[in-house]
N, C-alpha and C positions, 0 to 999 in steps of 0.2 A: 620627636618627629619620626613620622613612620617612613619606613623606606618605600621604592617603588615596587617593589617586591611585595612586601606587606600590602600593598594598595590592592595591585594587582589581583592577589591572593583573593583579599577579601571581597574583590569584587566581584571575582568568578563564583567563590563561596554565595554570596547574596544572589546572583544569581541564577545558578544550581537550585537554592532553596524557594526560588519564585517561581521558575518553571516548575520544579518539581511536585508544585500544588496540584498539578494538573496528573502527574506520572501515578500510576494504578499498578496494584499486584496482580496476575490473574493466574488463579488458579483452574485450569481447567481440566483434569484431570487425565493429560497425557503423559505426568511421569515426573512435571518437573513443573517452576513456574516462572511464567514469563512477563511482562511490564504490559501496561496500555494507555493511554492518552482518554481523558476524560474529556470527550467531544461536547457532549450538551451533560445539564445535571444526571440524566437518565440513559446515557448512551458513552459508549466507553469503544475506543478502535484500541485492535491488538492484530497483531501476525495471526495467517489464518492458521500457518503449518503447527500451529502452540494448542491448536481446541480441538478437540476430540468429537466428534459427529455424534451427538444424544448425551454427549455426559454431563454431571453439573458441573456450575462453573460461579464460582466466587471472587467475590473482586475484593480485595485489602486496601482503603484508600489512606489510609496512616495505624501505626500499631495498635490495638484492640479494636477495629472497628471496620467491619467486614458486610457487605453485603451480596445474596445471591444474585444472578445474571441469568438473562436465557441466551441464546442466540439469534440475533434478529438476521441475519442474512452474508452470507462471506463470498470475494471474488478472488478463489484461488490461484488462480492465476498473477492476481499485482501482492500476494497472500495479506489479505486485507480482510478482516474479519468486524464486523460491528455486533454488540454486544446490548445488550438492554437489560439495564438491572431496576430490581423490585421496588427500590426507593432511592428517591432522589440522590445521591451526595454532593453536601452543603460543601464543595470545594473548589478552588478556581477554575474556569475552564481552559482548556487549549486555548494558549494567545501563540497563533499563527503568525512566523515572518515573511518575508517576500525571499526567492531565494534566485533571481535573476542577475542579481549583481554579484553573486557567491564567486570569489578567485579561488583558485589552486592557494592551498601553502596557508590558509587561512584558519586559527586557532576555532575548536568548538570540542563543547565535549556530548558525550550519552549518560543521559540519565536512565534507571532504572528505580524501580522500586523489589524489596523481596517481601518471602513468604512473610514475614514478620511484620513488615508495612513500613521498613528501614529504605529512606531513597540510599543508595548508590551511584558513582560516575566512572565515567573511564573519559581520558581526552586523550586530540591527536589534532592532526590538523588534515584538512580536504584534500586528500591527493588524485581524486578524479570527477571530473564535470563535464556532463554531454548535455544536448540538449534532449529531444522526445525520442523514447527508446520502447520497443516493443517486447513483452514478455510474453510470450505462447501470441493470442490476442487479444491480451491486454495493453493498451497504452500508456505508460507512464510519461508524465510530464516533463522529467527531467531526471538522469542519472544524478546522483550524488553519491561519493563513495569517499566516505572518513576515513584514515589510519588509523585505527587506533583498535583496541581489545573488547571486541562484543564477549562482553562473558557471561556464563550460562543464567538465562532470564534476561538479558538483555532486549530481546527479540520484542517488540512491541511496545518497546521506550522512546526517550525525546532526546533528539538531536538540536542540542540550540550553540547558536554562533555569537558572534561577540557582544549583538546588542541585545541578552540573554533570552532574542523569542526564538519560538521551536520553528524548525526549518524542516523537520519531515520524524517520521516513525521509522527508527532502526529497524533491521532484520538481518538475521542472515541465512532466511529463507529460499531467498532468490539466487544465489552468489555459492553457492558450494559451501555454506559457511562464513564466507568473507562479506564483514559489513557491509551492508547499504543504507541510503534513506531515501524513504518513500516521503518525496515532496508534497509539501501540506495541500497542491493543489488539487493533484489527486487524490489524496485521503478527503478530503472534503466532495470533489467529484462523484468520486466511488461513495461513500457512505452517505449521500443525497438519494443515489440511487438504491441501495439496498437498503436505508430506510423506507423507501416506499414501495420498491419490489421485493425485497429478499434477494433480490439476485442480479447479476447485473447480465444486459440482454445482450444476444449475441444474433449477429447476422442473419437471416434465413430466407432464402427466393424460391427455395423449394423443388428445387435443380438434382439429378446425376449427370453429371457431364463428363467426357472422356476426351482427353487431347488427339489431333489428327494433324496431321497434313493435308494441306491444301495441293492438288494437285496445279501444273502451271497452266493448263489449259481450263480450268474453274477459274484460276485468278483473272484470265483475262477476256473470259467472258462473264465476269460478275465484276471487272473493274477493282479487286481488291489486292490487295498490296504485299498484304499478310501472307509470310507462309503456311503458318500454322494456325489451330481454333479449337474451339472446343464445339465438343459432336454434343448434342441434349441427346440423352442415355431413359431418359424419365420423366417428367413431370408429375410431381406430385397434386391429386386432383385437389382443387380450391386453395392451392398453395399461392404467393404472390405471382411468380414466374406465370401460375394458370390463367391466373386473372387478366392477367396482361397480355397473355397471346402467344405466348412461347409453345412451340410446337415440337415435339418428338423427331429426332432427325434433322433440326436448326442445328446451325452453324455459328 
């Protein structure tokens, strides 16, 4: 009879080995290599901070068998980089978990794959969870931060939890170094959109504006409450702002 130990062991094991169908080596030739998540047969998400701007980039999906990638479009910002290689690979894809119900103190470990096409792990358990959290102006759906040892190539591996689906893409891009996971609903979100733009799209009304003070005899003959505003500086011509009516000197 096997002990609970044993059970346990081998369950994590099987586990590890099921996800890890999906974990990718990516070489991209900024010095070192780092893991990726095989989103569709032809598209591969990895850390953007791991890819080198014009270089190649080969992806190792198990030992001897490697195929090239271009770069289809990255949002440096959540550093989220998607990847598109030359032919298919016949390998499982990213099986996404829900991660809204994830506690504090909760067992999971990081996969990785290396240059060789060797998966590796490292485990710990969840010692921080926030809900929607902003990087530069990117939106991440949900902080998640493991304890445990992102070690070098880590960065664009699978994070999975006990019922062995991936719960988000390590990095430690974002964190000074200190692990994170990029929650699958934004890896999905993001790589939606840079599959069909390259890029992900950022605000623009087409405005210079400069903060003022509202004087109190303005406020109370225009009724406003505010003390302060924003002075329009510029309008850029056939900009959104133009179209709409914004005027030079608005408030």
């Amino acid at each position: 009879m096997q002990s609970t130990w044993q059970n346990m062991s081998k369950e994590i094991s099987e586990s590890v080995a099921r996800a890890g169908q999906a974990v990718v080596a990516v070489d991209g030739r900024s010095g070192h290599t780092s893991s990726g998540l095989l989103w569709r047969p032809n598209l591969v998400l990895t850390a953007s901070h791991t890819i080198r701007q014009g270089g190649e980039i080969t992806i190792i999906s198990r030992p001897g068998h490697s195929v090239r990638a271009q770069l289809a479009g990255r949002a440096s910002g959540a550093d989220i980089a998607l990847l598109r290689v030359d032919q298919e690979i016949a390998q499982d894809c990213a099986d996404f978990g829900p991660t809204t119900s994830l506690a504090i103190g909760e067992f999971v470990v990081a996969i990785a794959r290396t240059r060789r096409g060797n998966i590796v792990a490292s485990s710990g358990i969840l010692s921080g969870l926030m809900g929607e959290w902003q990087f530069g102006r990117t939106r991440i759906d949900q902080f998640i931060r493991p304890d445990l040892t992102l070690y070098p190539g880590f960065s664009g591996g699978a994070l999975i939890g006990a019922d062995g689906k991936i719960l988000g893409m390590t990095t430690g891009g974002l964190a000074r170094g200190k692990p994170i996971a990029i929650p699958a609903s934004t890896l999905t979100r993001i790589a939606d959109e840079l599959g069909q733009r390259g890029h992900i799209g950022t605000p623009y009304i087409g405005l210079v504006m400069q903060p003022v003070q509202i004087p109190d005899s303005l406020q109370q003959k225009s009724a406003v409450t505010a003390g302060s505003g924003l002075l329009v500086m510029h309008v850029e011509a056939g900009g959104p702002a133009d179209t709409a009516g914004v005027l030079l000197g608005d408030v």
